[in-house]
Backbone and ligand atoms as CSV (ligand in chain L), in Angstrom:
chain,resi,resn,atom,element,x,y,z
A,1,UNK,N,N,-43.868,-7.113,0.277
A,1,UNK,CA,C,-45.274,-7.009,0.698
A,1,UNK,C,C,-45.387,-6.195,1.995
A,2,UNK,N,N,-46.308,-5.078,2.546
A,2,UNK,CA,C,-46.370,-4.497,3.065
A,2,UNK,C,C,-47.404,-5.568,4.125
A,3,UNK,N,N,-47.248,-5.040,5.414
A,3,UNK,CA,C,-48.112,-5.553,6.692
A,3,UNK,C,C,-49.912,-5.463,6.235
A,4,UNK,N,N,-50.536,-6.574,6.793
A,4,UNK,CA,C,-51.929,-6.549,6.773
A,4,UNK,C,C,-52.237,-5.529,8.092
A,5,UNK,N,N,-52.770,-5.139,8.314
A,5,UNK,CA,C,-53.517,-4.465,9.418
A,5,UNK,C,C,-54.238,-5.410,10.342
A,6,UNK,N,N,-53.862,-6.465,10.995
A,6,UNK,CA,C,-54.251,-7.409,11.703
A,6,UNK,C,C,-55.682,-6.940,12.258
A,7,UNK,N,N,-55.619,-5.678,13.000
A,7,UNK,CA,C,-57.176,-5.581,13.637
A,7,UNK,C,C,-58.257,-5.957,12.958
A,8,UNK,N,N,-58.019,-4.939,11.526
A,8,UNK,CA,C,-59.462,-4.801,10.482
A,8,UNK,C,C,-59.422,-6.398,10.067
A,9,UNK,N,N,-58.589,-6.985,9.418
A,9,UNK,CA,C,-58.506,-8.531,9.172
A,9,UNK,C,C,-59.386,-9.495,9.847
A,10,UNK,N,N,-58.768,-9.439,11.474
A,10,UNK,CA,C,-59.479,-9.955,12.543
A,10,UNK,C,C,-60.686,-9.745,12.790
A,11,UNK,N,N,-61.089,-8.368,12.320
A,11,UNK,CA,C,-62.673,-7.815,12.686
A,11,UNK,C,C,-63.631,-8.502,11.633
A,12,UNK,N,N,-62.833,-8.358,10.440
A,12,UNK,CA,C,-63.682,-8.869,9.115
A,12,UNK,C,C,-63.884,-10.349,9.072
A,13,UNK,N,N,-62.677,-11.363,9.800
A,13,UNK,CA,C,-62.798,-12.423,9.931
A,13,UNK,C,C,-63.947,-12.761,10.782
A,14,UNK,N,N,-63.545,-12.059,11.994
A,14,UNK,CA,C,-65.028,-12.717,12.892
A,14,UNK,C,C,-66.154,-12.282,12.458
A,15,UNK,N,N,-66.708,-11.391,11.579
A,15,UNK,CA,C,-67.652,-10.879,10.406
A,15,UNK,C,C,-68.268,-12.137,9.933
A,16,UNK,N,N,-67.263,-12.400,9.248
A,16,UNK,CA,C,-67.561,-13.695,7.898
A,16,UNK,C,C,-67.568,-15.105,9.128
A,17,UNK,N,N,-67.097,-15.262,10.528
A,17,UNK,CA,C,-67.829,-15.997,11.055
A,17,UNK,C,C,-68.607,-16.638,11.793
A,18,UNK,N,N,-69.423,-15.367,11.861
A,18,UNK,CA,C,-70.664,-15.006,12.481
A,18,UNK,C,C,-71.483,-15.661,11.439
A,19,UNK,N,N,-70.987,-14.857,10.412
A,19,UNK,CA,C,-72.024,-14.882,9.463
A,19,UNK,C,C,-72.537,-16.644,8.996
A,20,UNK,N,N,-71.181,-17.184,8.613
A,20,UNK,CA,C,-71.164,-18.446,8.425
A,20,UNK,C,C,-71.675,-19.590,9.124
A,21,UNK,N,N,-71.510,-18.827,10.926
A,21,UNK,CA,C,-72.399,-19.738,11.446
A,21,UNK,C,C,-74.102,-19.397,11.637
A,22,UNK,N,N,-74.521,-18.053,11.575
A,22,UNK,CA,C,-75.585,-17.769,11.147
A,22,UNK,C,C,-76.295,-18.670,10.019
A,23,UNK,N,N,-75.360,-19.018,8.982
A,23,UNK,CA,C,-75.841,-19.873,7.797
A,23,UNK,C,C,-76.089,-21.097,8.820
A,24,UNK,N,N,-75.171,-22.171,9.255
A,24,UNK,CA,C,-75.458,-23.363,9.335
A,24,UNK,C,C,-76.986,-23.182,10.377
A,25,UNK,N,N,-77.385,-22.320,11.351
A,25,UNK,CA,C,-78.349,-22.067,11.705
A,25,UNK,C,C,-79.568,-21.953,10.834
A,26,UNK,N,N,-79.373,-20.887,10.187
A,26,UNK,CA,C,-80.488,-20.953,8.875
A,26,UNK,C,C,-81.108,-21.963,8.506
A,27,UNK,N,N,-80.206,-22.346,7.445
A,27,UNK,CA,C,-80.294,-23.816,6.946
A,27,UNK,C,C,-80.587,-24.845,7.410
A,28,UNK,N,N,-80.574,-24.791,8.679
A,28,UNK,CA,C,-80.588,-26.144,9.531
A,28,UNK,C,C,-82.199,-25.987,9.757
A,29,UNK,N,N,-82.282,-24.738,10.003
A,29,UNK,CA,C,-83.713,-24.332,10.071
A,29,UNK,C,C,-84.707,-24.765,9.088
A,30,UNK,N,N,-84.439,-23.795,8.014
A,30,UNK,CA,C,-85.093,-23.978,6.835
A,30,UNK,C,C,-85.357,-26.087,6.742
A,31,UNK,N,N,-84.260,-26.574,6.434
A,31,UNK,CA,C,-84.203,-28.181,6.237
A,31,UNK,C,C,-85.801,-28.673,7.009
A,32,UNK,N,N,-85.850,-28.274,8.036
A,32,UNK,CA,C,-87.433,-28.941,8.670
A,32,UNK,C,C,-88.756,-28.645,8.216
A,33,UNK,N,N,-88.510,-27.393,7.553
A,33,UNK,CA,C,-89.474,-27.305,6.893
A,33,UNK,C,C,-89.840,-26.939,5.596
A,34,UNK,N,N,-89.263,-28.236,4.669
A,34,UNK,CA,C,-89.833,-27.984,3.777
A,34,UNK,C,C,-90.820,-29.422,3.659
A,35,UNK,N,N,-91.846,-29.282,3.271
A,35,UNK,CA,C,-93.028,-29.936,2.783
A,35,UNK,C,C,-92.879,-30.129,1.481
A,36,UNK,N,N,-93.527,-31.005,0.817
A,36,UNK,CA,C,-93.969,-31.254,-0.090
A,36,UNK,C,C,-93.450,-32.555,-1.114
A,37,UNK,N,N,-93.944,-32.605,-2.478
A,37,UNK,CA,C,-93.409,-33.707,-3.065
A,37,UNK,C,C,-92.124,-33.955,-3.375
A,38,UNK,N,N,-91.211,-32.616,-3.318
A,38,UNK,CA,C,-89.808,-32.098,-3.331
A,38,UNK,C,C,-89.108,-32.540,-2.650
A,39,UNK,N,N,-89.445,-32.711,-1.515
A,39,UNK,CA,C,-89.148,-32.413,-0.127
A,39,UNK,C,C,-87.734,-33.034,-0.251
A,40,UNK,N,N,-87.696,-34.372,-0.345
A,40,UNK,CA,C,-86.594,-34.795,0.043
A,40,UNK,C,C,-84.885,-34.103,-0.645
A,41,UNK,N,N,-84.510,-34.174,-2.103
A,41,UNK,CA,C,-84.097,-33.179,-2.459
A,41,UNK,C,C,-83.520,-32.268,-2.108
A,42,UNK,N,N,-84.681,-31.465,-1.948
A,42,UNK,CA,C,-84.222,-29.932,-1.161
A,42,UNK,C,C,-83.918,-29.903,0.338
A,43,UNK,N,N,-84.085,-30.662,1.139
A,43,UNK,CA,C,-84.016,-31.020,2.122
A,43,UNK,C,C,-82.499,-31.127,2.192
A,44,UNK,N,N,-81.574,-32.038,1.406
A,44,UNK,CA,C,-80.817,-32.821,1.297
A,44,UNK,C,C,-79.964,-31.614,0.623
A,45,UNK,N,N,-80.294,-30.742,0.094
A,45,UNK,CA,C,-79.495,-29.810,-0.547
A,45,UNK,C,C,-79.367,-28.667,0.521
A,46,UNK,N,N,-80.483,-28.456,1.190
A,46,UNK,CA,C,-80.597,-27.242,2.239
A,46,UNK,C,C,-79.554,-27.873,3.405
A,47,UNK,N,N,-79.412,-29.065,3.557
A,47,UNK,CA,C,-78.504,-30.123,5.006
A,47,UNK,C,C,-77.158,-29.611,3.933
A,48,UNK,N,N,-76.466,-30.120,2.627
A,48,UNK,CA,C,-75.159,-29.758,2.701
A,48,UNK,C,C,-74.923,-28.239,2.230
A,49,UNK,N,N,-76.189,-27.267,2.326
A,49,UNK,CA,C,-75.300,-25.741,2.188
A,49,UNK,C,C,-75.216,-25.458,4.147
A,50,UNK,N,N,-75.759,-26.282,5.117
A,50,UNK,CA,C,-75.447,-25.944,6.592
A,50,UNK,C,C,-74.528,-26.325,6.446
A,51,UNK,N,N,-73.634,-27.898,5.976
A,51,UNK,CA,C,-72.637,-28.041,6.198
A,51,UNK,C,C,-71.573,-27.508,5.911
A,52,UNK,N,N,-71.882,-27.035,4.562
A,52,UNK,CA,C,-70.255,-26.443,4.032
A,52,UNK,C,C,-70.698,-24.856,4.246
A,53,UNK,N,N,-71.628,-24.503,5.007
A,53,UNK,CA,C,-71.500,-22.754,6.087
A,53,UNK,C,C,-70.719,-23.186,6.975
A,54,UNK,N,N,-70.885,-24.630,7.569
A,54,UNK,CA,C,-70.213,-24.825,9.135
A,54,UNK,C,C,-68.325,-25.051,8.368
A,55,UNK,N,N,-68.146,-25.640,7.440
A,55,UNK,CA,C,-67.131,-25.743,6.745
A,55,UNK,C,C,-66.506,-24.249,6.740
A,56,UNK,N,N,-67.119,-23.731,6.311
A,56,UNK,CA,C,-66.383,-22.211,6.257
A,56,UNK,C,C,-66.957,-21.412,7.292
A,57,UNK,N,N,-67.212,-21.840,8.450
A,57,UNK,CA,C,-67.020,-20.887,9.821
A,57,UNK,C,C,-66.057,-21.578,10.328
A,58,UNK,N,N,-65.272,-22.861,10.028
A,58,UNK,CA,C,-64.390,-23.605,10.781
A,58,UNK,C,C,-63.416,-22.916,10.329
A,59,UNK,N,N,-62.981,-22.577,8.608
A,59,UNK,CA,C,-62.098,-22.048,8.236
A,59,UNK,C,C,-61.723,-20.631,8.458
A,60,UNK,N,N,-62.709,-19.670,8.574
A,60,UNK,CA,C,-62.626,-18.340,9.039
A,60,UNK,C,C,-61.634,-18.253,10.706
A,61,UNK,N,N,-62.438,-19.139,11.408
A,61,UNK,CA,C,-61.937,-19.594,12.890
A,61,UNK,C,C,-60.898,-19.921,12.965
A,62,UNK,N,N,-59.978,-20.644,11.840
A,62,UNK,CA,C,-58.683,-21.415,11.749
A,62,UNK,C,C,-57.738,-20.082,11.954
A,63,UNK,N,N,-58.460,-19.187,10.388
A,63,UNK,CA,C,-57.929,-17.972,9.995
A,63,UNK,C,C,-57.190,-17.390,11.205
A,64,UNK,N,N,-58.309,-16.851,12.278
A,64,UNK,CA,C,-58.522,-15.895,13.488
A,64,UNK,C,C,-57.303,-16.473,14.427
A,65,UNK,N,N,-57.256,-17.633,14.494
A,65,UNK,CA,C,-56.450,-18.332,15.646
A,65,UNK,C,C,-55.225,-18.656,15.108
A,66,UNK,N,N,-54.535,-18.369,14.091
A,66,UNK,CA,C,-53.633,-18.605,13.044
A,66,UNK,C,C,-53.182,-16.997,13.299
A,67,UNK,N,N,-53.759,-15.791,13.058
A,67,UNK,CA,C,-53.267,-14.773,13.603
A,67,UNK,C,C,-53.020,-14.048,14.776
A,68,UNK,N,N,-53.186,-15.116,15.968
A,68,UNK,CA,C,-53.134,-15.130,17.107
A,68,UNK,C,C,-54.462,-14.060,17.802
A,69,UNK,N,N,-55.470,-14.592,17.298
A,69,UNK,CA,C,-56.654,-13.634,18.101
A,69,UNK,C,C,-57.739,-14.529,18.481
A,70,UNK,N,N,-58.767,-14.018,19.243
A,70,UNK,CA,C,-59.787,-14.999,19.665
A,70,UNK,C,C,-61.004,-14.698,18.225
A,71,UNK,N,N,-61.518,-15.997,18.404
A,71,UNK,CA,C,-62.783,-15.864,17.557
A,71,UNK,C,C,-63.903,-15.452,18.299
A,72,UNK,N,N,-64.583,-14.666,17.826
A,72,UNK,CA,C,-65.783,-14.615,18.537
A,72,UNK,C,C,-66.964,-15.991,18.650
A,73,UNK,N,N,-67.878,-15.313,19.533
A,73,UNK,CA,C,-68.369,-16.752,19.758
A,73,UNK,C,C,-70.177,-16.252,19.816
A,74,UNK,N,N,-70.240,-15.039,18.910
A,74,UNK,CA,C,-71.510,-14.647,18.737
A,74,UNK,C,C,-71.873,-15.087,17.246
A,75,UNK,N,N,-73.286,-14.639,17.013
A,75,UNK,CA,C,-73.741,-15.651,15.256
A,75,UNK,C,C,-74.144,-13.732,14.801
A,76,UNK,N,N,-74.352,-14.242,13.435
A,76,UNK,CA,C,-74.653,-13.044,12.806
A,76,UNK,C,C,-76.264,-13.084,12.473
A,77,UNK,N,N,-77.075,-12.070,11.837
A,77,UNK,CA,C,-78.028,-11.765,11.903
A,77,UNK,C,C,-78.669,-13.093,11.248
A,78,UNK,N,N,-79.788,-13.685,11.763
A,78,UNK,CA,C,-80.763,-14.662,11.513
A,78,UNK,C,C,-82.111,-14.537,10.622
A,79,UNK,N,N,-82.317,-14.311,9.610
A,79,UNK,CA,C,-83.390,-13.760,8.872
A,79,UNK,C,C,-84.434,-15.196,8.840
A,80,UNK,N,N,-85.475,-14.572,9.163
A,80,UNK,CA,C,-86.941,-15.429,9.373
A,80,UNK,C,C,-87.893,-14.939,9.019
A,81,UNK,N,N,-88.741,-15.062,7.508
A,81,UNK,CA,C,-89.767,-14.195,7.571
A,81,UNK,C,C,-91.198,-15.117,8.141
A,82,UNK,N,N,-90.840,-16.531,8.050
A,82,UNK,CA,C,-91.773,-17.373,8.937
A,82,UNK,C,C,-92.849,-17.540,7.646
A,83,UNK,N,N,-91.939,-17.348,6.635
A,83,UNK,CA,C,-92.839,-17.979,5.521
A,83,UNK,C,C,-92.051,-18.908,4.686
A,84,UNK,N,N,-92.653,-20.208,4.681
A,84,UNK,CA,C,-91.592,-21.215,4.314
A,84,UNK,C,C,-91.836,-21.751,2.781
A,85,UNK,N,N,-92.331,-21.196,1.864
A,85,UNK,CA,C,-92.627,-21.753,0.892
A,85,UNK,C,C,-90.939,-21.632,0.193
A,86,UNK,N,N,-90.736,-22.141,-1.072
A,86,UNK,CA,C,-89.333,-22.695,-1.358
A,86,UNK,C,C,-88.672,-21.553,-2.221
A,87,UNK,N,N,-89.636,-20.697,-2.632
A,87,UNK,CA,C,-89.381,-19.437,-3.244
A,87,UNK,C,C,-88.667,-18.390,-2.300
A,88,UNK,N,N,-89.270,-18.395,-1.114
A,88,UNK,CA,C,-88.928,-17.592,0.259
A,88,UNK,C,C,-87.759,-17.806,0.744
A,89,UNK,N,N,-87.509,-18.843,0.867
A,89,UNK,CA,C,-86.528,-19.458,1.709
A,89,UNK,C,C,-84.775,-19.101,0.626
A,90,UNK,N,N,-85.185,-19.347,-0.317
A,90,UNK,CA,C,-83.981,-19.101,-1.683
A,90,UNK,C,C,-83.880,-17.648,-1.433
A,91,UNK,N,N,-84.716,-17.487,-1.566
A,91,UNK,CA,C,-84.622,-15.290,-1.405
A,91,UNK,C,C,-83.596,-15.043,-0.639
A,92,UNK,N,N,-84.412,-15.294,0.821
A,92,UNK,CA,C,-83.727,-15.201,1.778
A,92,UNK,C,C,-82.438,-15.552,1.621
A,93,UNK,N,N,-81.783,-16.806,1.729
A,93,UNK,CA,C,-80.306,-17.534,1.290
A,93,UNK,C,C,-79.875,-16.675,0.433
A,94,UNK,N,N,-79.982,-16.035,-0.962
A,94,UNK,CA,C,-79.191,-15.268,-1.576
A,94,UNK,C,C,-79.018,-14.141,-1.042
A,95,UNK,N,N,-80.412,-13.448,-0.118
A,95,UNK,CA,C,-79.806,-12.146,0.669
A,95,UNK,C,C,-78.613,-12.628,1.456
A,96,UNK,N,N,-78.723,-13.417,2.236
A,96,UNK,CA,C,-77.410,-14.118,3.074
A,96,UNK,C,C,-76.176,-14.238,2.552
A,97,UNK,N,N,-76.493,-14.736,1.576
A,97,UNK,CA,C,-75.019,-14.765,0.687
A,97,UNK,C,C,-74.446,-14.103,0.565
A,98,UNK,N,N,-75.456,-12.786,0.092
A,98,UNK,CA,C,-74.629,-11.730,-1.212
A,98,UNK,C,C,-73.968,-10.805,0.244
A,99,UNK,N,N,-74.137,-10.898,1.433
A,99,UNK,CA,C,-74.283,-10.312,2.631
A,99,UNK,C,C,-72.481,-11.068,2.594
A,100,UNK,N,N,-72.561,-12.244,2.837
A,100,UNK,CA,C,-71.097,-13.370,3.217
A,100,UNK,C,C,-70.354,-12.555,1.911
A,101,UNK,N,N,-70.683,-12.525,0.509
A,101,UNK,CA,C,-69.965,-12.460,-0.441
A,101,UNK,C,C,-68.929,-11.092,-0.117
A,102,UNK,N,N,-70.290,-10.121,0.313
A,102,UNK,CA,C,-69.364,-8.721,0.405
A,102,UNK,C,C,-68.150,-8.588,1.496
A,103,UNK,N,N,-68.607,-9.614,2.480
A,103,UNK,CA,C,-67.653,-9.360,3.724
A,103,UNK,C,C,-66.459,-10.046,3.091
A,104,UNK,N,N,-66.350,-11.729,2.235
A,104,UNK,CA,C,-65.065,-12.027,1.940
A,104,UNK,C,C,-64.601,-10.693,0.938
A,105,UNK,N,N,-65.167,-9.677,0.290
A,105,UNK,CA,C,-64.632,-8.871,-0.483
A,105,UNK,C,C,-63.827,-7.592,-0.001
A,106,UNK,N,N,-64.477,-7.710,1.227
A,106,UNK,CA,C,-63.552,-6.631,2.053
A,106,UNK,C,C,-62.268,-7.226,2.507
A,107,UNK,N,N,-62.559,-8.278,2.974
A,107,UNK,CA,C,-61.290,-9.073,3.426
A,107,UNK,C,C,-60.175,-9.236,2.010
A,108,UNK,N,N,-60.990,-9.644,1.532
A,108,UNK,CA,C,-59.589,-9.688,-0.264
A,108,UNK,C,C,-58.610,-8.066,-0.182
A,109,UNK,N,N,-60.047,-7.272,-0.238
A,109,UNK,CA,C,-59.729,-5.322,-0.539
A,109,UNK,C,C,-58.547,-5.828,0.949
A,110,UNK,N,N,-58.343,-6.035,2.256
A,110,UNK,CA,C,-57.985,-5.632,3.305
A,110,UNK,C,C,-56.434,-6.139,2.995
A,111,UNK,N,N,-56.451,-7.412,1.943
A,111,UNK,CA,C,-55.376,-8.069,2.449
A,111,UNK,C,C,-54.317,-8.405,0.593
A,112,UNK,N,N,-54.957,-8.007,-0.379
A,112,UNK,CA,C,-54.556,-7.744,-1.397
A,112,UNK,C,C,-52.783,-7.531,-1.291
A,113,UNK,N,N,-52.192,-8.407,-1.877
A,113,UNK,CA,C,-50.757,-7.935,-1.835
A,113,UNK,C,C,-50.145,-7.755,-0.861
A,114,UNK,N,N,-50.913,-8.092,0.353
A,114,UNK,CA,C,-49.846,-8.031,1.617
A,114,UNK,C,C,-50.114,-9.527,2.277
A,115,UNK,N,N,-50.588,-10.491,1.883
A,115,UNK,CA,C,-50.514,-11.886,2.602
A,115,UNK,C,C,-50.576,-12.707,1.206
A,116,UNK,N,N,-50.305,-12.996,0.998
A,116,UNK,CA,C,-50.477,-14.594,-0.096
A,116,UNK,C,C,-51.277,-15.475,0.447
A,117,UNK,N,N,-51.338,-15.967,2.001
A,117,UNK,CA,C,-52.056,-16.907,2.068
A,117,UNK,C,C,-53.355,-16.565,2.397
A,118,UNK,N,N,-53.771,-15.031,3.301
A,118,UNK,CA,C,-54.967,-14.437,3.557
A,118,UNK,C,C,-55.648,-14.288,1.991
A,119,UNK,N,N,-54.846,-13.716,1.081
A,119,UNK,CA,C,-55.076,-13.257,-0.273
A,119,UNK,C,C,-55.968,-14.455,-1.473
A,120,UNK,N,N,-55.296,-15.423,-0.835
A,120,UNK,CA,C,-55.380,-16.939,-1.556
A,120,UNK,C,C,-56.951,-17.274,-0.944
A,121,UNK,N,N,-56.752,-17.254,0.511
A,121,UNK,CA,C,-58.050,-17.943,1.162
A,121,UNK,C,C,-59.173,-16.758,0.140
A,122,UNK,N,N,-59.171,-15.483,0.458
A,122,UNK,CA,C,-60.367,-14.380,0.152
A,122,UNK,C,C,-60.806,-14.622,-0.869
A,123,UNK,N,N,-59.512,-14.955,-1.885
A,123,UNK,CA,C,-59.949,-15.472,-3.681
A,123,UNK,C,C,-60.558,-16.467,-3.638
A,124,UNK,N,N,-60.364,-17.672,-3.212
A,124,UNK,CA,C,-60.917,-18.868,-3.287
A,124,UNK,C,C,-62.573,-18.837,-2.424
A,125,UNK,N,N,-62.739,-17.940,-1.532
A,125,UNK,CA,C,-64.160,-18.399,-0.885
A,125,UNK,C,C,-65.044,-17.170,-1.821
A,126,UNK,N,N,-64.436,-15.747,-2.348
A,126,UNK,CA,C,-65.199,-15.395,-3.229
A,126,UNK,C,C,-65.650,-16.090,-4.403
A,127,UNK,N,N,-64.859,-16.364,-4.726
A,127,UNK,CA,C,-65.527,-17.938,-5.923
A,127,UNK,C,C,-66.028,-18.849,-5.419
A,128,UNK,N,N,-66.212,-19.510,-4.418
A,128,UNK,CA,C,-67.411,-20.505,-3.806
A,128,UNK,C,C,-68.302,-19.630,-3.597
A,129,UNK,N,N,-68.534,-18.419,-2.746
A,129,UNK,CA,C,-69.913,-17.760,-2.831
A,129,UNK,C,C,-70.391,-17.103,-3.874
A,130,UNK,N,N,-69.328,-16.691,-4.921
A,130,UNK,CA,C,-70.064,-16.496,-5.814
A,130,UNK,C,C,-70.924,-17.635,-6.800
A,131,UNK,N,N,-70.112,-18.616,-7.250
A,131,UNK,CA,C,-70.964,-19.483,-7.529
A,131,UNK,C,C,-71.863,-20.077,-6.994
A,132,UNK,N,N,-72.062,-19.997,-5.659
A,132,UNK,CA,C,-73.323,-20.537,-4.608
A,132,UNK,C,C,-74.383,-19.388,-5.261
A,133,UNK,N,N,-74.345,-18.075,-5.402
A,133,UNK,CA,C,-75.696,-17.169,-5.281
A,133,UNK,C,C,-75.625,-17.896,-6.474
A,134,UNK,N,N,-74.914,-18.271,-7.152
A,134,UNK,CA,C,-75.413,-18.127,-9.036
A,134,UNK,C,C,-76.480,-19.422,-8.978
A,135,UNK,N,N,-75.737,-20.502,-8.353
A,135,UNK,CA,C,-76.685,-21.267,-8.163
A,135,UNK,C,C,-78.127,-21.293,-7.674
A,136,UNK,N,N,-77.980,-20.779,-6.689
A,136,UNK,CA,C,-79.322,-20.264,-6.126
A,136,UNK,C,C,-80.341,-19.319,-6.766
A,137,UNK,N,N,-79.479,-18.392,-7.506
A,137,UNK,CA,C,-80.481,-17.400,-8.419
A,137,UNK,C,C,-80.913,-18.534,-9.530
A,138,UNK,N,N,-79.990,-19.549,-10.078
A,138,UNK,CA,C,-80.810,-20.375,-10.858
A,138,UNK,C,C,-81.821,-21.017,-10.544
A,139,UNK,N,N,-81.622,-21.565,-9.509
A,139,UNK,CA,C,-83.245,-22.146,-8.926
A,139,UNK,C,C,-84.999,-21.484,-8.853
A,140,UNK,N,N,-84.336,-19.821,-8.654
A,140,UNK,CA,C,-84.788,-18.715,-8.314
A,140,UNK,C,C,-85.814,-18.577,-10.035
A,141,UNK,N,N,-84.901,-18.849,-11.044
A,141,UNK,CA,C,-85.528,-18.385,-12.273
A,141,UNK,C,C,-86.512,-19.617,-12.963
A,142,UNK,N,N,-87.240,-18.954,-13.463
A,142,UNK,CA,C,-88.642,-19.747,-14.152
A,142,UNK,C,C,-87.871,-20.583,-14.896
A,143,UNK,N,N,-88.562,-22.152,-15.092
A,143,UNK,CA,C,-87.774,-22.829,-16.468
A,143,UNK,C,C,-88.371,-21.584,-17.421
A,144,UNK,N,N,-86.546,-22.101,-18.006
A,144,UNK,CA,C,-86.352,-21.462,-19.581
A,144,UNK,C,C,-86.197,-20.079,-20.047
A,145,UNK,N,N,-86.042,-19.360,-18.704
A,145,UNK,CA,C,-85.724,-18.183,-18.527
A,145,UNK,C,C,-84.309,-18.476,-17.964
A,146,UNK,N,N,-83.611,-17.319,-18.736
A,146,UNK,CA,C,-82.273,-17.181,-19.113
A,146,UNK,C,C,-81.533,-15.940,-17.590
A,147,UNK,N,N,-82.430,-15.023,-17.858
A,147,UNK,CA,C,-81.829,-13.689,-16.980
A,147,UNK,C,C,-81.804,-14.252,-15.778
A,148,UNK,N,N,-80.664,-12.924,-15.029
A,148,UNK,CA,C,-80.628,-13.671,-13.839
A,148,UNK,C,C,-82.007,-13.082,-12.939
A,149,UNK,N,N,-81.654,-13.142,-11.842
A,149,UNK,CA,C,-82.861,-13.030,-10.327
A,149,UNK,C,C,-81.833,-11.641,-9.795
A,150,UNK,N,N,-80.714,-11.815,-9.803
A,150,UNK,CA,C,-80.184,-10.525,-8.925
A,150,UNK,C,C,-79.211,-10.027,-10.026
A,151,UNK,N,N,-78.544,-8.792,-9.543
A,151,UNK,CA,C,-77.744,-8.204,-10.639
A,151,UNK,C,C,-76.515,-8.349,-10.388
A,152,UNK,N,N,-75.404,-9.028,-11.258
A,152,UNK,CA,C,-74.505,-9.377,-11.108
A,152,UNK,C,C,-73.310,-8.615,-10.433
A,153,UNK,N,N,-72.766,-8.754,-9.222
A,153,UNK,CA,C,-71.411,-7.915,-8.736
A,153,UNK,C,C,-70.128,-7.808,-9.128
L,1,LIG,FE,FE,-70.045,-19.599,3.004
């Protein structure tokens, strides 16, 4: 196996956990306001996607300090359109996602065949975010409609 390029690794890591803690922000956000007869539910679903963002900004962080570098200690971009209806808020979250999804994909592309265990982590959180948007685009679609909401990567 040939060397990872530690910098780009490191750069992409603190990427994905920015980003991740950007999520538990989000979410934490979103959670207060949702209204309605739903409420509780989604509430309760919007509280464990903050947690398992904060779950995987802990793990990104492990990553960083495991290759002997500092984590950063800035958040990534915060999207608010300050419209909270439950349609909005999902939008938003899958833009977020598909945003997290691409960065673990660079990290996979960065580290492909030269780490097993970097290689292992990239595979495994692309399949949690990918199945997170899928989820979310399901929510996204009308009952009984089949297609998705976004186009598959
Ligand atoms: Fe995540």
């Amino acid at each position: 196996m040939s060397d990872i390029d530690k910098d780009k690794v490191v750069e992409t890591l603190n990427r994905i956990l920015e980003a991740e803690l950007a999520g538990v922000v989000r979410y934490t956000h979103y959670s207060f306001l949702v209204f309605g007869y739903n409420r509780i539910p989604i509430v309760s679903w919007l509280r464990g996607q903050a947690a398992e963002a904060l779950t995987h900004a802990q793990q990104a962080g492990e990553m960083i300090t495991h290759l002997g570098a500092y984590p950063s200690l800035a958040i990534g971009r915060l999207l608010d359109s300050h419209q909270h209806d439950i349609g909005t808020i999902l939008r938003e979250s899958l833009e977020a996602e598909g945003a997290a999804l691409l960065l673990y994909k660079d990290l996979l592309a960065l580290v492909e065949g030269r780490s097993v265990m970097l290689e292992e982590y990239a595979r495994q959180m692309v399949h949690a975010e990918e199945m997170h948007a899928g989820e979310v685009d399901k929510m996204l679609r009308k009952p009984g409609d089949l297609s998705a909401v976004r186009a598959a990567s």
